[in-house]
PDB file of N, CA, C and O in Angstrom:
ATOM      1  N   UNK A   1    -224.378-126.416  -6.669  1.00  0.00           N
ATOM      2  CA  UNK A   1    -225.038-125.638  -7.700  1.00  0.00           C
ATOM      3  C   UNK A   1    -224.160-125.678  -8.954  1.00  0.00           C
ATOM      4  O   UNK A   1    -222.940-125.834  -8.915  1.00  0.00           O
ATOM      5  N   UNK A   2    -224.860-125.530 -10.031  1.00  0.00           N
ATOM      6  CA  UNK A   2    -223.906-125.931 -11.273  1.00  0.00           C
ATOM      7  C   UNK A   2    -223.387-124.572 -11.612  1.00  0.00           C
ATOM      8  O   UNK A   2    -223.724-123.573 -10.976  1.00  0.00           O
ATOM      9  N   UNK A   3    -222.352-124.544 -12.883  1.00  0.00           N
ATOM     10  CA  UNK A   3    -222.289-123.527 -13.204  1.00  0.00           C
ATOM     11  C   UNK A   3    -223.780-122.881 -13.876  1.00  0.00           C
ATOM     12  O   UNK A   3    -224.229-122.059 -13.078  1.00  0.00           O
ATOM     13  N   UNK A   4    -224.336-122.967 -14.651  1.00  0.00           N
ATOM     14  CA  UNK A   4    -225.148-122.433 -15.845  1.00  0.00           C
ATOM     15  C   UNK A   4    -226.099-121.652 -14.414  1.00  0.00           C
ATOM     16  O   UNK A   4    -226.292-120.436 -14.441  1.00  0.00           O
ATOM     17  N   UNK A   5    -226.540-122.368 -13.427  1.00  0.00           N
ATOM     18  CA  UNK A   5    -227.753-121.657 -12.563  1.00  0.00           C
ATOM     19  C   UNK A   5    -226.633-120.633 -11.636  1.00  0.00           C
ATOM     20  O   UNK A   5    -227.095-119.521 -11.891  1.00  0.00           O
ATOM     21  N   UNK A   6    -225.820-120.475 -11.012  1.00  0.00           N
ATOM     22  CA  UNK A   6    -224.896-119.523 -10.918  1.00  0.00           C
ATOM     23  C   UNK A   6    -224.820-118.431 -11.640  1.00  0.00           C
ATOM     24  O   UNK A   6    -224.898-117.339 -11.076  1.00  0.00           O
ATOM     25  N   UNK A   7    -224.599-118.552 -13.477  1.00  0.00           N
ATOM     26  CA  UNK A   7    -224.288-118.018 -14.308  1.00  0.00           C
ATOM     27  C   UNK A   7    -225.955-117.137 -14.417  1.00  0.00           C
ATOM     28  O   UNK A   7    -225.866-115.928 -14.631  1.00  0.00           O
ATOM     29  N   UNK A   8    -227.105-117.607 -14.303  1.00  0.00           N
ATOM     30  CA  UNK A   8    -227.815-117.436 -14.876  1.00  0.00           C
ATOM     31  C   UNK A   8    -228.256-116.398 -13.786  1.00  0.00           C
ATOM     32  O   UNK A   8    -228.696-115.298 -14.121  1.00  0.00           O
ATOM     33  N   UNK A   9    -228.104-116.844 -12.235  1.00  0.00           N
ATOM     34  CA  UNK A   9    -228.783-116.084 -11.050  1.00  0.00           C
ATOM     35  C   UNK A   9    -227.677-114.698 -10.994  1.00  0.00           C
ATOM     36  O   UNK A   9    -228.187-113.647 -10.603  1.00  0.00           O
ATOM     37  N   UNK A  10    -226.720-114.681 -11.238  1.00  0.00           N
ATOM     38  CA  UNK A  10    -225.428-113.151 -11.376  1.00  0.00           C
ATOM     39  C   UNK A  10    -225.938-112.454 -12.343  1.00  0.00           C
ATOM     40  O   UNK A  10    -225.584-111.277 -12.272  1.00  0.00           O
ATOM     41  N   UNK A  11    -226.918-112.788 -13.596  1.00  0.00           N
ATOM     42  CA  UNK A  11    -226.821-112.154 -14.733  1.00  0.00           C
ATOM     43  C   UNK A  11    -228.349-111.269 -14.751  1.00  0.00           C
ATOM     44  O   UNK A  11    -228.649-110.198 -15.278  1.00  0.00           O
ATOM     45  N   UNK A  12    -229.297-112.444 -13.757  1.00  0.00           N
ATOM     46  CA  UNK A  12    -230.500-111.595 -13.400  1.00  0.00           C
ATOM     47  C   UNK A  12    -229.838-110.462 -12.192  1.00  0.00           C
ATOM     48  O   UNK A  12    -230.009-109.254 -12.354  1.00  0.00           O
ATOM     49  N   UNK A  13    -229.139-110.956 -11.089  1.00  0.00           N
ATOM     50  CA  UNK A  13    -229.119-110.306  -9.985  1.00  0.00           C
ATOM     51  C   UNK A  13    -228.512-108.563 -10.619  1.00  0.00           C
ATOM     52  O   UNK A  13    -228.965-107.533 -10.118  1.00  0.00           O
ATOM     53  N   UNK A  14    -227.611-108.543 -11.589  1.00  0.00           N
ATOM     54  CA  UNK A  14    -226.734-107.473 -12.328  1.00  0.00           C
ATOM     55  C   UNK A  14    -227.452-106.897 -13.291  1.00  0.00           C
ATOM     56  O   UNK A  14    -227.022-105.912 -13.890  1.00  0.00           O
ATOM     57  N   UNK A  15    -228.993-107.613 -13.632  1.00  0.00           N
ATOM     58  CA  UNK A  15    -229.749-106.872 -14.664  1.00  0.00           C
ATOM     59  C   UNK A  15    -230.741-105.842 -14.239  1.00  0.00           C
ATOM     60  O   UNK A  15    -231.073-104.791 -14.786  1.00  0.00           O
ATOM     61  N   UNK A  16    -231.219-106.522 -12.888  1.00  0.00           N
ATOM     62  CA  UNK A  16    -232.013-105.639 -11.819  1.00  0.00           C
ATOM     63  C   UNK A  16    -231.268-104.593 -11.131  1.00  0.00           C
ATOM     64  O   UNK A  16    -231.843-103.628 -10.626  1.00  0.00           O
ATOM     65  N   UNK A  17    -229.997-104.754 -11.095  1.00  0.00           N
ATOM     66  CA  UNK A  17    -229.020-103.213 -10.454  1.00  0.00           C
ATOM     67  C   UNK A  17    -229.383-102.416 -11.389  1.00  0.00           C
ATOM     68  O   UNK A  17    -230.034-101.420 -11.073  1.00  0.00           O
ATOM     69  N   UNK A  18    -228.944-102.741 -13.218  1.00  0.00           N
ATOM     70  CA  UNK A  18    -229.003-101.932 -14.107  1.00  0.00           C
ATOM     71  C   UNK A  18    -230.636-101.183 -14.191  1.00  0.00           C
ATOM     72  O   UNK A  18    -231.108-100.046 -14.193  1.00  0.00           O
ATOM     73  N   UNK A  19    -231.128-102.615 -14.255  1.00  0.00           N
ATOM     74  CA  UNK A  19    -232.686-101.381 -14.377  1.00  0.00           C
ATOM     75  C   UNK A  19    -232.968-100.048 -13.255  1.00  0.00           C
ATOM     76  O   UNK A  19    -232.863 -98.823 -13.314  1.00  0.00           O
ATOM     77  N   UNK A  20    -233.404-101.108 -12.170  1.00  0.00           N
ATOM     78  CA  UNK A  20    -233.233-100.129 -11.400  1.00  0.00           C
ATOM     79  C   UNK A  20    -232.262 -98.819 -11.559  1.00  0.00           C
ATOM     80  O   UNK A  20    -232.795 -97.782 -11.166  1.00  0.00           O
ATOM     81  N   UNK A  21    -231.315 -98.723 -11.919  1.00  0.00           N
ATOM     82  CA  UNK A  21    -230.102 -97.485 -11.727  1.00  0.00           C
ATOM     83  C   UNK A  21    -230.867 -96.570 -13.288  1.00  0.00           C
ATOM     84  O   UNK A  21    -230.766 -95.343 -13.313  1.00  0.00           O
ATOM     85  N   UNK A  22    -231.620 -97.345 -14.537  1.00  0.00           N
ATOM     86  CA  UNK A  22    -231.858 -96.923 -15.421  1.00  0.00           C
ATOM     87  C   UNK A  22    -232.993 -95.848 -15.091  1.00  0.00           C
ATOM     88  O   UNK A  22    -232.979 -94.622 -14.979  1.00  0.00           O
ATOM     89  N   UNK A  23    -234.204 -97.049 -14.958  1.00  0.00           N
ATOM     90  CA  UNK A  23    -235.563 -96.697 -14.959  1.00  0.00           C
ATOM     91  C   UNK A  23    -235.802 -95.864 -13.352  1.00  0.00           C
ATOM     92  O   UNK A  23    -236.660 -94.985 -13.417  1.00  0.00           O
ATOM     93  N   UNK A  24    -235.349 -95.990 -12.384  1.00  0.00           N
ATOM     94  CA  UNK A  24    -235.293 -95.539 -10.992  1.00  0.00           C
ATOM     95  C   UNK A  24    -234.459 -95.393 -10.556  1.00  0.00           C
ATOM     96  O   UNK A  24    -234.068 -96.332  -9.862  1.00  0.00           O
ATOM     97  N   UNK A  25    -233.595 -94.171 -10.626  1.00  0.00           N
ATOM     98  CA  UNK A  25    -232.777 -93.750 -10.151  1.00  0.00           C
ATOM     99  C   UNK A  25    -232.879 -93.041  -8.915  1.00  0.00           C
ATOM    100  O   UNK A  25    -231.995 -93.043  -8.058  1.00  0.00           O
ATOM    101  N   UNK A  26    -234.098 -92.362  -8.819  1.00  0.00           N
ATOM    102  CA  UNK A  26    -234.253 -91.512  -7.593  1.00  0.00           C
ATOM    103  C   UNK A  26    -235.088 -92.262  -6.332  1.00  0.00           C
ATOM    104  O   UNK A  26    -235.290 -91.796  -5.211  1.00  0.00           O
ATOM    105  N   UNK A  27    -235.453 -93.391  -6.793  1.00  0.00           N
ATOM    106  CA  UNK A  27    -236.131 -94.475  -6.002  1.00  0.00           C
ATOM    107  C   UNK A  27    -235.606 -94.572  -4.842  1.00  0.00           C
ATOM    108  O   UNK A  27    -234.379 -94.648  -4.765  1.00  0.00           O
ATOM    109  N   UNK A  28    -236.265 -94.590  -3.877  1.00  0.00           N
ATOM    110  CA  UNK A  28    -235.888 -95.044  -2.200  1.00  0.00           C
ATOM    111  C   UNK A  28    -235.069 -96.004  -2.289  1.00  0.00           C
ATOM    112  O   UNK A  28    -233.901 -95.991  -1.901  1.00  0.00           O
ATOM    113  N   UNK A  29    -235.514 -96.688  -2.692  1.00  0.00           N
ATOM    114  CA  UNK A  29    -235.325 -98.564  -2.154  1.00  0.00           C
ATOM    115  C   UNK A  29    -233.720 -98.860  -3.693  1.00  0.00           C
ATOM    116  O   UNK A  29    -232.939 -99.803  -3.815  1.00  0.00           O
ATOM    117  N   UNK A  30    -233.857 -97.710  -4.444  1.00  0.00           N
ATOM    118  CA  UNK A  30    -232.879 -97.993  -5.697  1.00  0.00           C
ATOM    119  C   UNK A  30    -231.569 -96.997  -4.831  1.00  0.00           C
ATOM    120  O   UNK A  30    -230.410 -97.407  -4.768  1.00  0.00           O
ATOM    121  N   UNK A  31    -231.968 -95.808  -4.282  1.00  0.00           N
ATOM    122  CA  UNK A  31    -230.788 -95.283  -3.154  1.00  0.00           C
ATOM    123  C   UNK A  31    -230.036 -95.949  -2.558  1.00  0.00           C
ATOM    124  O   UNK A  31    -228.810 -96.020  -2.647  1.00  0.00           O
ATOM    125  N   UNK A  32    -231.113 -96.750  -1.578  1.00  0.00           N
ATOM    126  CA  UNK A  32    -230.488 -97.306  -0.400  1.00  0.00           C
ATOM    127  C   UNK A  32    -229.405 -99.000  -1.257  1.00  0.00           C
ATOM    128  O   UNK A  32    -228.347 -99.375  -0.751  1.00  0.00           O
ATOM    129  N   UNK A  33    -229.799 -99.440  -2.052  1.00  0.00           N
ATOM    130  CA  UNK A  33    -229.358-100.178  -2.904  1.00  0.00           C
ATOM    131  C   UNK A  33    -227.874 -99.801  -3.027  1.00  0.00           C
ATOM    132  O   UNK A  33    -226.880-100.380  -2.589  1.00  0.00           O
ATOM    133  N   UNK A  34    -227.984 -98.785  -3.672  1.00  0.00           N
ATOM    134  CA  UNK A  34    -226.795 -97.417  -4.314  1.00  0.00           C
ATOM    135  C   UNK A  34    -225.667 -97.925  -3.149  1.00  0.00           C
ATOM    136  O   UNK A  34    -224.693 -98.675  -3.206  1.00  0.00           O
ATOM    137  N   UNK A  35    -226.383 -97.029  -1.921  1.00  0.00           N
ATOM    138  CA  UNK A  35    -225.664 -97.147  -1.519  1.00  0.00           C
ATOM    139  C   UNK A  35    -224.695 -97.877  -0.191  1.00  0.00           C
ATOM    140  O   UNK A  35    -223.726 -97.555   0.496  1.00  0.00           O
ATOM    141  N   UNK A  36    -225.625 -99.039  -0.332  1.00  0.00           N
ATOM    142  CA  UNK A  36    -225.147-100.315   0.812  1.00  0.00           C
ATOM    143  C   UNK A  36    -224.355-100.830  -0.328  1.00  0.00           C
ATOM    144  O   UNK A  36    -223.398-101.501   0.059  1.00  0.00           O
ATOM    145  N   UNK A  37    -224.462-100.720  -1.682  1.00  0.00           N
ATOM    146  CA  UNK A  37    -223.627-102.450  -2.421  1.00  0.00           C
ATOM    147  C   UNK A  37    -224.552-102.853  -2.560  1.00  0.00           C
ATOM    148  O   UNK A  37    -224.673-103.020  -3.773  1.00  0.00           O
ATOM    149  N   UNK A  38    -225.564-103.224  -1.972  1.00  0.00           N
ATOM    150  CA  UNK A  38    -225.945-104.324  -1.943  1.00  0.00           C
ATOM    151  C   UNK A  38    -225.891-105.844  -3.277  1.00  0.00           C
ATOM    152  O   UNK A  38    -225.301-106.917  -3.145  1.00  0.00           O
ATOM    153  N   UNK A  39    -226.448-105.525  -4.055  1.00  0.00           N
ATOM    154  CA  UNK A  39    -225.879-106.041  -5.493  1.00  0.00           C
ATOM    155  C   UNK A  39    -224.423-106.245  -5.854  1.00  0.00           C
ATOM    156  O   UNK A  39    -224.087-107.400  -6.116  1.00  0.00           O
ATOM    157  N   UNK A  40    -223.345-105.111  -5.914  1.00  0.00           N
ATOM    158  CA  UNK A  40    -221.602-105.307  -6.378  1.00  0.00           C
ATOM    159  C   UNK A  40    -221.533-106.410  -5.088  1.00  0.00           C
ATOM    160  O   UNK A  40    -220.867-107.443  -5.139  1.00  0.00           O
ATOM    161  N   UNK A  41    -222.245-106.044  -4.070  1.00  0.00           N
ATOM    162  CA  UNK A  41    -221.599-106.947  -3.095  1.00  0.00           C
ATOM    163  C   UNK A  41    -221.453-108.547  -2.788  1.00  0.00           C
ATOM    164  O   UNK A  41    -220.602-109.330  -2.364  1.00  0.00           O
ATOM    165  N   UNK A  42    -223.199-108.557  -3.401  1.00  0.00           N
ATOM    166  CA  UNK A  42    -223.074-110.231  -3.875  1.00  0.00           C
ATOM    167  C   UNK A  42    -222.665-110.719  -5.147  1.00  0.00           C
ATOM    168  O   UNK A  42    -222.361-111.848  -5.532  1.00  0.00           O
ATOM    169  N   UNK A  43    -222.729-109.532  -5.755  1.00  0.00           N
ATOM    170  CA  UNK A  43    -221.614-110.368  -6.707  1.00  0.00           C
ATOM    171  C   UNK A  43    -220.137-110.359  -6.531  1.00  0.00           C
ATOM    172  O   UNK A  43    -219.557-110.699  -7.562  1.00  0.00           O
ATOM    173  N   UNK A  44    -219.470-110.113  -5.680  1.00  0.00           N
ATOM    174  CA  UNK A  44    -218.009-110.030  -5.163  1.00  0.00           C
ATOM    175  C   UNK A  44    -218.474-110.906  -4.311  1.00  0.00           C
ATOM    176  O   UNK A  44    -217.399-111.439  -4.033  1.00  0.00           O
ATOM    177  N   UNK A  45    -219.104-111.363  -3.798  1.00  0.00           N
ATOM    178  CA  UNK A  45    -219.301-112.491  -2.667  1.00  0.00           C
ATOM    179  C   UNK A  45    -218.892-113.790  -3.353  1.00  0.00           C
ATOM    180  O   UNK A  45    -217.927-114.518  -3.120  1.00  0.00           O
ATOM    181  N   UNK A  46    -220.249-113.944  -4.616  1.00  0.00           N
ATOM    182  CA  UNK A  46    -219.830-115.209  -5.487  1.00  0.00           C
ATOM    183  C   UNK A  46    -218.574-115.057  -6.351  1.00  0.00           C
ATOM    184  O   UNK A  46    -217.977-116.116  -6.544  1.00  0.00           O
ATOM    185  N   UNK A  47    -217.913-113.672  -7.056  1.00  0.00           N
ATOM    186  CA  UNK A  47    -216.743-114.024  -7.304  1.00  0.00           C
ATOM    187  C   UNK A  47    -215.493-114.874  -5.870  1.00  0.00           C
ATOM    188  O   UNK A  47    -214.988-115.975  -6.088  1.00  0.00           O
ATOM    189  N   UNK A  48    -215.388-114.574  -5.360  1.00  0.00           N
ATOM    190  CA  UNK A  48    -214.771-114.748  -4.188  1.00  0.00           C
ATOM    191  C   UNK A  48    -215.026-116.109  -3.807  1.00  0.00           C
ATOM    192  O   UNK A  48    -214.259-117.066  -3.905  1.00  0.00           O
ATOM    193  N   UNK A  49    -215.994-116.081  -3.439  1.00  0.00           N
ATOM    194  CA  UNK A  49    -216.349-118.274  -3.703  1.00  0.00           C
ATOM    195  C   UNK A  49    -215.442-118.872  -4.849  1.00  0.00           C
ATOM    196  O   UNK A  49    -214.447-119.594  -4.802  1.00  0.00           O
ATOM    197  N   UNK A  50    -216.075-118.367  -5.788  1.00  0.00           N
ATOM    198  CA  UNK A  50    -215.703-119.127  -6.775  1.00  0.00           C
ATOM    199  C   UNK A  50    -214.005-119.252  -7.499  1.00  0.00           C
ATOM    200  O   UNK A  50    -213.591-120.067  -8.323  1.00  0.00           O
ATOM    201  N   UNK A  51    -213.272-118.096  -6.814  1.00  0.00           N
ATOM    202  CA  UNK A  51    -211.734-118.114  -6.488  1.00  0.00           C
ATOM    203  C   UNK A  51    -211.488-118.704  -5.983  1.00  0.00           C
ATOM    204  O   UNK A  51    -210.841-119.569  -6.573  1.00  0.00           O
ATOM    205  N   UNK A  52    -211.680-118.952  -4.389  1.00  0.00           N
ATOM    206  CA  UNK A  52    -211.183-119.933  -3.697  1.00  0.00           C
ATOM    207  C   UNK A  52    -211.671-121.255  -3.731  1.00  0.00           C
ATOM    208  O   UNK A  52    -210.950-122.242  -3.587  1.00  0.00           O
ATOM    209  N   UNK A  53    -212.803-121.282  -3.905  1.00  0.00           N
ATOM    210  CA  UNK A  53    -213.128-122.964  -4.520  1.00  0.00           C
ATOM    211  C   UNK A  53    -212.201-123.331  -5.449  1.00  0.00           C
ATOM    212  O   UNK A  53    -211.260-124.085  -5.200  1.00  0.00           O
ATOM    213  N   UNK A  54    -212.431-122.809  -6.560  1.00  0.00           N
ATOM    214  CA  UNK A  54    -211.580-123.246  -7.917  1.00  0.00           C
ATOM    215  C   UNK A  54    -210.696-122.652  -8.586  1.00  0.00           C
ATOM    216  O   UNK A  54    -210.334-122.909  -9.735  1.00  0.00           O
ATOM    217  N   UNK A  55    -210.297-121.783  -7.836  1.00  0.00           N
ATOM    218  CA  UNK A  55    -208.660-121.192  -8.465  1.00  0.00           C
ATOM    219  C   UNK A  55    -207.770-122.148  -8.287  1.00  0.00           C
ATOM    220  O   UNK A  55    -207.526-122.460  -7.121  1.00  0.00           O
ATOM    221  N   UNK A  56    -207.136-122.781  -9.274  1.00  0.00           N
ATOM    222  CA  UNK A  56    -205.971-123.813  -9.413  1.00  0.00           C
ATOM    223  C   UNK A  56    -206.107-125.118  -9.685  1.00  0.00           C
ATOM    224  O   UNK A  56    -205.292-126.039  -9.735  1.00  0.00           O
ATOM    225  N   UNK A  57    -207.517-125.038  -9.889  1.00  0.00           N
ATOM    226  CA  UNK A  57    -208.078-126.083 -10.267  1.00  0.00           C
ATOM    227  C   UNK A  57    -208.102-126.314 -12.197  1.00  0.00           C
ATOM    228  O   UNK A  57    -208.765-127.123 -12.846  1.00  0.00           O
ATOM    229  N   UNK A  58    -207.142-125.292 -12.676  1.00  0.00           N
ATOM    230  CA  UNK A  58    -207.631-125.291 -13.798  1.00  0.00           C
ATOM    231  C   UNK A  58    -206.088-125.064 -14.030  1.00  0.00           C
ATOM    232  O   UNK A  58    -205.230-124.929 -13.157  1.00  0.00           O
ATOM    233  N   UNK A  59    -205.861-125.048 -15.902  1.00  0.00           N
ATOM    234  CA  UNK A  59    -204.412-124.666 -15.819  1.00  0.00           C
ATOM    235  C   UNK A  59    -204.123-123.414 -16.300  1.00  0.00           C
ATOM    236  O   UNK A  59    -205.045-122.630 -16.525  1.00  0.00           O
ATOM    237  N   UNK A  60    -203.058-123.129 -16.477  1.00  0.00           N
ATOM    238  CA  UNK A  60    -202.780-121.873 -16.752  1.00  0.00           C
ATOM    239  C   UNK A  60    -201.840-120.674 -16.113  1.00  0.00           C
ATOM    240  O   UNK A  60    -201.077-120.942 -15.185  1.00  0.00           O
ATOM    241  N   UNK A  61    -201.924-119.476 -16.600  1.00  0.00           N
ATOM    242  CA  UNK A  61    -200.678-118.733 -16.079  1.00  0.00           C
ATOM    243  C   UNK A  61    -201.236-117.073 -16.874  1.00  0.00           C
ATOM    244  O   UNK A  61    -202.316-116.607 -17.237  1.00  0.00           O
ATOM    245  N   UNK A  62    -199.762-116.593 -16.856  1.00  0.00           N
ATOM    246  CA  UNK A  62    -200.152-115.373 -16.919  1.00  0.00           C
ATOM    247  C   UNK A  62    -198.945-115.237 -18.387  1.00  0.00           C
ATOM    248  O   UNK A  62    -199.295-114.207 -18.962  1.00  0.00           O
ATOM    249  N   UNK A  63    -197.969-115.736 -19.006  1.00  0.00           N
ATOM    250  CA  UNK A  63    -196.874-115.984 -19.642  1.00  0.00           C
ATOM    251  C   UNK A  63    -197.119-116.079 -20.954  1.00  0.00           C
ATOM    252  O   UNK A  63    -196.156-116.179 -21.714  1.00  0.00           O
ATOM    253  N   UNK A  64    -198.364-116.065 -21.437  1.00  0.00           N
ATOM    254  CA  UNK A  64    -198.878-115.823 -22.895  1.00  0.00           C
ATOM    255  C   UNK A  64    -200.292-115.937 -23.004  1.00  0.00           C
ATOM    256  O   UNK A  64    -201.207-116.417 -22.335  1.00  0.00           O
ATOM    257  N   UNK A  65    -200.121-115.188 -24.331  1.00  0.00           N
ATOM    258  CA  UNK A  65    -201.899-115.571 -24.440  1.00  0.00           C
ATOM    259  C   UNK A  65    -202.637-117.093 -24.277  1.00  0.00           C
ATOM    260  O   UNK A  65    -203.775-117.224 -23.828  1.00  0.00           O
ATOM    261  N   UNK A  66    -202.030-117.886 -24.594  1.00  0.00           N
ATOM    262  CA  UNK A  66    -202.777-119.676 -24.791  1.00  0.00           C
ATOM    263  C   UNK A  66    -202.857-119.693 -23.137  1.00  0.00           C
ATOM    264  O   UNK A  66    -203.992-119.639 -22.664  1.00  0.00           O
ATOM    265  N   UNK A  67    -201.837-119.756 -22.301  1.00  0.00           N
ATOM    266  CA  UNK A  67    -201.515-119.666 -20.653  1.00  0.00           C
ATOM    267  C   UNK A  67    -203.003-118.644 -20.495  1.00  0.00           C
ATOM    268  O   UNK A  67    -204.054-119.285 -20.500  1.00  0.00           O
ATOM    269  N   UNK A  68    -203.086-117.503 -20.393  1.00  0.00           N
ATOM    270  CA  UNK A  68    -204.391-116.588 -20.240  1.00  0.00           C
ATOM    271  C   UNK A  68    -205.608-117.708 -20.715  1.00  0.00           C
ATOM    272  O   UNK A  68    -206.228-118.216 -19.781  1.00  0.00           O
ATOM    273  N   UNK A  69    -205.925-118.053 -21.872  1.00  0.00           N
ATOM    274  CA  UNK A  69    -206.777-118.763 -22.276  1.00  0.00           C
ATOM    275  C   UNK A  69    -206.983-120.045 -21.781  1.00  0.00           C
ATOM    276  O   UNK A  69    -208.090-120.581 -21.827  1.00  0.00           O
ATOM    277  N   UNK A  70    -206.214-120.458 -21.414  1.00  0.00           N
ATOM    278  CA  UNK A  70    -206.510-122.041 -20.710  1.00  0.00           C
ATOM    279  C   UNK A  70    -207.511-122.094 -19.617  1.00  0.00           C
ATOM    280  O   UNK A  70    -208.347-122.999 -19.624  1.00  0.00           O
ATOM    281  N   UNK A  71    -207.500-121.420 -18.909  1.00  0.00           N
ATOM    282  CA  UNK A  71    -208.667-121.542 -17.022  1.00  0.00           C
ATOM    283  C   UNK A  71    -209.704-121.499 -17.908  1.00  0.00           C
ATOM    284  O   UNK A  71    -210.542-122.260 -17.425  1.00  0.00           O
ATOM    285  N   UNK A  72    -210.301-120.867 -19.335  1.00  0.00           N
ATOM    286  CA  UNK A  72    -211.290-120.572 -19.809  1.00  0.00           C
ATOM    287  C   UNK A  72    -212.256-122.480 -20.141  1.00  0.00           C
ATOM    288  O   UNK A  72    -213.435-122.831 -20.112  1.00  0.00           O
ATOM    289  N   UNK A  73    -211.225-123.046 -20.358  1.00  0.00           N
ATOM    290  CA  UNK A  73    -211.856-124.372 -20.580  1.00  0.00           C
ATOM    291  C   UNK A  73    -212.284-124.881 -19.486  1.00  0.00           C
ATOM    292  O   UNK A  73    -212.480-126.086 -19.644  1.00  0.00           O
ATOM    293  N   UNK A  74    -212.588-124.429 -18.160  1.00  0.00           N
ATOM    294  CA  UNK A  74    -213.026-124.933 -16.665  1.00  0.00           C
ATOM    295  C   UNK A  74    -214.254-123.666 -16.938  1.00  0.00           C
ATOM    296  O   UNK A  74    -214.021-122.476 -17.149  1.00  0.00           O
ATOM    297  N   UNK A  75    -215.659-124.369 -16.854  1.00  0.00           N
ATOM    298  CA  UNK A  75    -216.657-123.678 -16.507  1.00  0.00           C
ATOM    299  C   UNK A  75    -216.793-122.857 -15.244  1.00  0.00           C
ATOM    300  O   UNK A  75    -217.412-121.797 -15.143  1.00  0.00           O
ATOM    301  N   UNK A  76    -216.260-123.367 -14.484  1.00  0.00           N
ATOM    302  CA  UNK A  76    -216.204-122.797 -13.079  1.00  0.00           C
ATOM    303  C   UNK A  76    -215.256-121.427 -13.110  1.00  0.00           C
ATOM    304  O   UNK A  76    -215.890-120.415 -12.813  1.00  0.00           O
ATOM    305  N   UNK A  77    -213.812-121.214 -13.426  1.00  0.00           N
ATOM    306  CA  UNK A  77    -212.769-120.734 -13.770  1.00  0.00           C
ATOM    307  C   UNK A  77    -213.197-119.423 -15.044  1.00  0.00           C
ATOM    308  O   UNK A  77    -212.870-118.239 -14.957  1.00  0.00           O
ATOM    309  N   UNK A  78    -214.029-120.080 -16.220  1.00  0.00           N
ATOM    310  CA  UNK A  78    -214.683-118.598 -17.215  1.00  0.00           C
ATOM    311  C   UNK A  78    -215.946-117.818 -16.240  1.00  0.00           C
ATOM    312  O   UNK A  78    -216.342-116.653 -16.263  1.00  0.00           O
ATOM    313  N   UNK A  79    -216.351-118.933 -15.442  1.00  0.00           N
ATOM    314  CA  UNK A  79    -217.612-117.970 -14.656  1.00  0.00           C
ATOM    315  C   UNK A  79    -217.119-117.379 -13.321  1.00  0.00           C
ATOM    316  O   UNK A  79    -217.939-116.569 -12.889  1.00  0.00           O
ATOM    317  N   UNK A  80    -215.929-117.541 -12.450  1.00  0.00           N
ATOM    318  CA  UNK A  80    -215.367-116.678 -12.150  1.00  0.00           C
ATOM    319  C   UNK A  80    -214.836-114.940 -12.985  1.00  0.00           C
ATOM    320  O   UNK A  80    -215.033-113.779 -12.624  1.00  0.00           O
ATOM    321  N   UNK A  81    -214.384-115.315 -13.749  1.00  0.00           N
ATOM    322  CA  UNK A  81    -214.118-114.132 -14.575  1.00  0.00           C
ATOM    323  C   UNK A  81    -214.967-113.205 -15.204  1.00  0.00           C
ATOM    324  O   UNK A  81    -214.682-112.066 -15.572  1.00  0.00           O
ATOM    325  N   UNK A  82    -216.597-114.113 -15.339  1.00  0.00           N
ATOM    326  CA  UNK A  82    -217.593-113.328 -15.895  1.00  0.00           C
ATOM    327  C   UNK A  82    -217.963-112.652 -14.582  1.00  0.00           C
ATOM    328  O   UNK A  82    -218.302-111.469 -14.582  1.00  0.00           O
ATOM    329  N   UNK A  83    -217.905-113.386 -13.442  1.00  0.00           N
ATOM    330  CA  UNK A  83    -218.650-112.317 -12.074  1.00  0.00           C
ATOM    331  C   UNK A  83    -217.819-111.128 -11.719  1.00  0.00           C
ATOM    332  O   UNK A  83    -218.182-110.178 -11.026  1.00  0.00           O
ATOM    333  N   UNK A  84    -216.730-111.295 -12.249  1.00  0.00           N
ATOM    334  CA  UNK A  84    -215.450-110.236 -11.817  1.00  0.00           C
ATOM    335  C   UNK A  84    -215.806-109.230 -12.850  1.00  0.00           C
ATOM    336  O   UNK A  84    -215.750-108.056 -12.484  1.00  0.00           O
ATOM    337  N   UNK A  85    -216.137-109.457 -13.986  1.00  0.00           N
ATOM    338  CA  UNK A  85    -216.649-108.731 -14.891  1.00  0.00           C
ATOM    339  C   UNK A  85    -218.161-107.649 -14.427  1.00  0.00           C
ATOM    340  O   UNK A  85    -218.385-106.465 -14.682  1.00  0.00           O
ATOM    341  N   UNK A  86    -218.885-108.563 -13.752  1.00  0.00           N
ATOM    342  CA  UNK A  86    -220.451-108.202 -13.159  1.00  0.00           C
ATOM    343  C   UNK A  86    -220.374-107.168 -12.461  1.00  0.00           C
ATOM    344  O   UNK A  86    -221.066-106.151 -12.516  1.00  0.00           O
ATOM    345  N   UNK A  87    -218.879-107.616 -11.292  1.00  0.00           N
ATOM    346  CA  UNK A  87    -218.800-107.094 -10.258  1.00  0.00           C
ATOM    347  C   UNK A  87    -218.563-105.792 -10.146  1.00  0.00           C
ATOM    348  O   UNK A  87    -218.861-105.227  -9.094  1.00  0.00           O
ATOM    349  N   UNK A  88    -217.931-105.020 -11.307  1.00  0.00           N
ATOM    350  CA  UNK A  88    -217.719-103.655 -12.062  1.00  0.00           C
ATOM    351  C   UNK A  88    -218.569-103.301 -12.581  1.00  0.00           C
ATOM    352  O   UNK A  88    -218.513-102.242 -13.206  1.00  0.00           O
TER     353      UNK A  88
END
């Protein structure tokens, strides 16, 4: 699967938590949601893939900002970081 359909299926899957939590909050099926995870959970699922697939696959460090910025040029490596983002 590429990045962009990854990118694109986390961003619907995290838009439907939000509605739901917006528009139906007291909803059965938006409860039980609540409170299995179900949603944080697949998206910590695909962050988690996408760490161990491709963590180190990219360069970088933690030792300055350019080091921080570098994994960003690996599509795989910025869309890890956007699901970690989701995943909150």
């Amino acid at each position: 699967m590429n990045a962009e359909t990854i990118f694109s299926f986390a961003n619907y899957l995290a838009m439907i938590g939000w509605l739901l939590m917006v528009l139906a909050p007291r909803w059965n099926l938006t409860q039980k949601i609540g409170i299995a995870g179900i949603i944080p959970g697949l998206l910590a699922a695909l962050y988690l893939y996408l760490i161990v697939t491709y963590f180190g696959k990219s360069e970088g460090g933690l030792g300055s900002l350019e080091e921080v910025r570098l994994p960003t040029s690996n599509d795989y490596a910025l869309l890890a970081g956007w699901e970690h983002y989701l995943g909150f």
